[in-house]
C-alpha beads as a LAMMPS data file, in Angstrom:
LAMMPS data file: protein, C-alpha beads

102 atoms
101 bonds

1 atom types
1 bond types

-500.0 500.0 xlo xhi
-500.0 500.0 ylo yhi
-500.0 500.0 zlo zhi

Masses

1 110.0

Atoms # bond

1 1 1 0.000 0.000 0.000
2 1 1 1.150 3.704 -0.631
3 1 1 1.187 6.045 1.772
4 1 1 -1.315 8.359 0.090
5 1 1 -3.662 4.769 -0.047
6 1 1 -3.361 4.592 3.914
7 1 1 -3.932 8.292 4.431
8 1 1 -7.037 8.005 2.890
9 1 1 -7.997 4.490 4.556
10 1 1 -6.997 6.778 7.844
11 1 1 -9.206 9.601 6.718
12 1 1 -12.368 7.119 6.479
13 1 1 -12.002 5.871 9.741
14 1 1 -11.594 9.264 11.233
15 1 1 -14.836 9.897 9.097
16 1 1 -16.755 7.450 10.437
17 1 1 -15.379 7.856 14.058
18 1 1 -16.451 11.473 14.309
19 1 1 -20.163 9.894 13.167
20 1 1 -20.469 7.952 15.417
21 1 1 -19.782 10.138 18.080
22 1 1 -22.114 12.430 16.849
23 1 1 -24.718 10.125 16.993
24 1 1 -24.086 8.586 19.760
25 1 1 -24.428 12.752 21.476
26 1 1 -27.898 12.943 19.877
27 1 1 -28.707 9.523 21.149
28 1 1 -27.684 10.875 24.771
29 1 1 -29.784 14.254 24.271
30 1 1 -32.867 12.402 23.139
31 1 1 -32.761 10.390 26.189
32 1 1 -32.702 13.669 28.633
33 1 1 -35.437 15.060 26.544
34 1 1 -37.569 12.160 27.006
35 1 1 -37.003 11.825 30.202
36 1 1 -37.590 15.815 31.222
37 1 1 -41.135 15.539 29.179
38 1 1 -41.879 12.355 30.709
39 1 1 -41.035 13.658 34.637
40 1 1 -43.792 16.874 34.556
41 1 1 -46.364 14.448 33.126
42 1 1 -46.060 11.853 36.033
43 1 1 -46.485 14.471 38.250
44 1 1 -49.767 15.318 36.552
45 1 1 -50.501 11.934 36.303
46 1 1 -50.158 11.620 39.818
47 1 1 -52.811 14.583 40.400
48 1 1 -54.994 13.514 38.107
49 1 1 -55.153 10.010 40.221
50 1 1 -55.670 12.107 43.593
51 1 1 -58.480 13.960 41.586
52 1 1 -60.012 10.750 40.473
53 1 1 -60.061 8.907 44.224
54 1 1 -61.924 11.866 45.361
55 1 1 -59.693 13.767 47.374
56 1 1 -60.594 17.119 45.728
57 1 1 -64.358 18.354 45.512
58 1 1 -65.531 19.381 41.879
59 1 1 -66.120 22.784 43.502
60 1 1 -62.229 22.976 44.866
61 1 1 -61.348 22.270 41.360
62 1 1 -63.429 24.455 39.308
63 1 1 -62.005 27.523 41.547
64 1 1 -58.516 26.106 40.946
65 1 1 -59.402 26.116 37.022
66 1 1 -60.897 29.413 37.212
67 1 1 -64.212 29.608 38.367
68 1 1 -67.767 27.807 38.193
69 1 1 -67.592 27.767 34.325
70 1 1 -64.488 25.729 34.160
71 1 1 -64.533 22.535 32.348
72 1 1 -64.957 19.750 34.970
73 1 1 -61.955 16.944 36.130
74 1 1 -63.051 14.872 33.160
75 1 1 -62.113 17.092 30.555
76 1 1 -58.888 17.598 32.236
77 1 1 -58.131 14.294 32.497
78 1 1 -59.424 13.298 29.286
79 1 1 -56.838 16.058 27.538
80 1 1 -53.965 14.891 29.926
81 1 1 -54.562 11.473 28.500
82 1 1 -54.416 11.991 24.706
83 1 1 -51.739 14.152 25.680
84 1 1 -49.765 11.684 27.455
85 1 1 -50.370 8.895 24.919
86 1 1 -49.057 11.148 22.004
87 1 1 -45.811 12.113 23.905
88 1 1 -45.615 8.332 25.588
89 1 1 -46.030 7.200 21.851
90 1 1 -43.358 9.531 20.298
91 1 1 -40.421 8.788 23.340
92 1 1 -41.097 5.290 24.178
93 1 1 -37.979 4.320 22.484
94 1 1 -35.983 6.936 22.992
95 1 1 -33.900 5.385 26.169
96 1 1 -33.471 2.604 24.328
97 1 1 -31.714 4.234 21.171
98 1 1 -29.656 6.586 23.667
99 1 1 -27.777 3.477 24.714
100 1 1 -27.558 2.168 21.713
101 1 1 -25.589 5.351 20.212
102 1 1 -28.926 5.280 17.419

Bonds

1 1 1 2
2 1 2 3
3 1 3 4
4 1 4 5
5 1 5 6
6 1 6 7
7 1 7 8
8 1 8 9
9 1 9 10
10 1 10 11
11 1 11 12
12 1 12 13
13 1 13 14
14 1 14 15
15 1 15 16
16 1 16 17
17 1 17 18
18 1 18 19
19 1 19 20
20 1 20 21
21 1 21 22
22 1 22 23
23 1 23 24
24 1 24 25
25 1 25 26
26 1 26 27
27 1 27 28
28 1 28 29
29 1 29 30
30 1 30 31
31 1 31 32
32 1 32 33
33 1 33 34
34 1 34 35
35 1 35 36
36 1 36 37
37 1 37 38
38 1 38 39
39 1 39 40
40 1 40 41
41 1 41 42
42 1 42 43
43 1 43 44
44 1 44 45
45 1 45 46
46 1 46 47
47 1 47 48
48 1 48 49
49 1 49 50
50 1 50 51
51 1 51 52
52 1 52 53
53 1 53 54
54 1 54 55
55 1 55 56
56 1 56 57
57 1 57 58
58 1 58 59
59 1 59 60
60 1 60 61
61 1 61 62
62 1 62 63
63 1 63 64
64 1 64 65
65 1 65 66
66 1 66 67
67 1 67 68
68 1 68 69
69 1 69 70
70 1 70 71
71 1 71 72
72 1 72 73
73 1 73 74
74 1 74 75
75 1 75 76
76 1 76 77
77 1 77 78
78 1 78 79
79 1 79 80
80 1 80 81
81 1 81 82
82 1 82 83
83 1 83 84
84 1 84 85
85 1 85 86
86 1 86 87
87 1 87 88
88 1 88 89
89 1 89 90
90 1 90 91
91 1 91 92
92 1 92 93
93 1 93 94
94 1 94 95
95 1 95 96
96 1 96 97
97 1 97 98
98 1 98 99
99 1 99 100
100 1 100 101
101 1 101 102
């Protein structure tokens, strides 16, 4: 092999190194972005279950909404849950990839 044959076998593997690396950053920042959309929605979750065992009055809530006219806990929790299924749909793998490097 020539040197200038090497040198370019060299600058291929440099290539590919610096991909991987790159993808293996965006595999790492898709996993903290999945997991800081994720956290907030447990927490409403959470709420949501308190709301449904009761331990709020529909009253307490609808001045916590924003008055008598408010929607009532249903509609809340019926928005929460597309919500979360969209967003639980769209990063369910994302952990996953992150350790794999995508």
């Amino acid at each position: 092999m020539t040197r200038d044959e090497l040198e370019a076998i060299l600058a291929g593997k440099e290539r590919e190194a610096g991909q991987k690396d790159r993808l293996s950053s965006l595999g790492r920042l898709s996993t903290v972005i999945a997991h800081e959309i994720r956290n907030p929605l447990m927490i409403i979750r959470a709420s949501l279950s308190t709301l449904r065992r009761g331990r709020v009055t529909a009253s307490a809530l609808r001045g916590a909404m924003g008055g008598e006219n408010s929607q009532p806990a249903s509609y809340a929790g019926d928005v929460f849950r597309e919500v979360w299924s969209a967003l639980n749909e769209a990063t369910a793998d994302l952990p996953e990839r992150g350790k794999a490097g995508f």
